[in-house]
C-alpha positions in Angstrom: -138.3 59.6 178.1 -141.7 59.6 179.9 -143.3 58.0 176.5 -140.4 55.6 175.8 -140.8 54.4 180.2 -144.5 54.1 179.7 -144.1 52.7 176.3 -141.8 49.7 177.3 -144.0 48.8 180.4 -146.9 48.9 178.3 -145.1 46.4 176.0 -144.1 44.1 179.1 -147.3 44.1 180.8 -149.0 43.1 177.2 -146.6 40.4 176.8 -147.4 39.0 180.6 -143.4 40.5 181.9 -143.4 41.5 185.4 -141.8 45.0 185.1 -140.7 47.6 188.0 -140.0 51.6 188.2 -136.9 52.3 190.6 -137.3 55.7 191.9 -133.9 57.0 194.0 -134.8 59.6 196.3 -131.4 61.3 195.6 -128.1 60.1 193.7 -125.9 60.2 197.6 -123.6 57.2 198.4 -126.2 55.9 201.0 -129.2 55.9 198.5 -126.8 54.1 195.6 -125.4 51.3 198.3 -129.4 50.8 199.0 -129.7 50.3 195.7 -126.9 47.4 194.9 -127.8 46.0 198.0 -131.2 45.3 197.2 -130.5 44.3 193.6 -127.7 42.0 195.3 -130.5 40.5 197.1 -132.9 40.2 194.6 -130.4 38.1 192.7 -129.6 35.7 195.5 -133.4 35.3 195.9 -134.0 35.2 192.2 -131.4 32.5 191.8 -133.0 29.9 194.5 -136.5 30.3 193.2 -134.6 29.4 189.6 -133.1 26.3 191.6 -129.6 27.6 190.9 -126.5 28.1 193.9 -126.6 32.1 193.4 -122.7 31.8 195.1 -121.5 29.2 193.2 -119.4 29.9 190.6 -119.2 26.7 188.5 -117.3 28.3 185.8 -114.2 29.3 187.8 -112.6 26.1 188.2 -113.2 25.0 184.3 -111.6 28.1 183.6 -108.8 27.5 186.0 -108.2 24.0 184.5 -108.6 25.2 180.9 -106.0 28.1 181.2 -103.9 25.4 183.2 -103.6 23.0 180.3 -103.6 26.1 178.1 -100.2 27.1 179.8 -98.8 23.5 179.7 -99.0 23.4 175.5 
């Protein structure tokens, strides 16, 4: 594993791909609800430097109006 980790950074960092090693200090509750909480941020501040609504959710209401008319045939 520790060839395959170092491997596949090696690979990213040749290729100019930012790359990061998370490192839990244990597997509790507490440390795993760190962990989704800072990936839910990174998203939400991934997603504005992208220029895109990180809470939107465009597909929702296409899929609500597809199914609708769906249901109607």
């Amino acid at each position: 594993m520790s060839a395959a980790l170092k491997g596949t950074n090696q690979a990213y960092a040749d290729a100019i791909r930012p790359t990061a090693d998370l490192v839990m200090p244990n597997i509790s509750e507490h440390a795993m609800g760190q962990l989704l909480q800072m990936l839910m941020l990174a998203t939400v501040v991934e997603g504005r430097l992208m220029g895109v609504n990180p809470y939107g959710q465009p597909g929702v209401e296409a899929y609500k109006r597809n199914m609708k008319a769906l249901l109607k045939s």
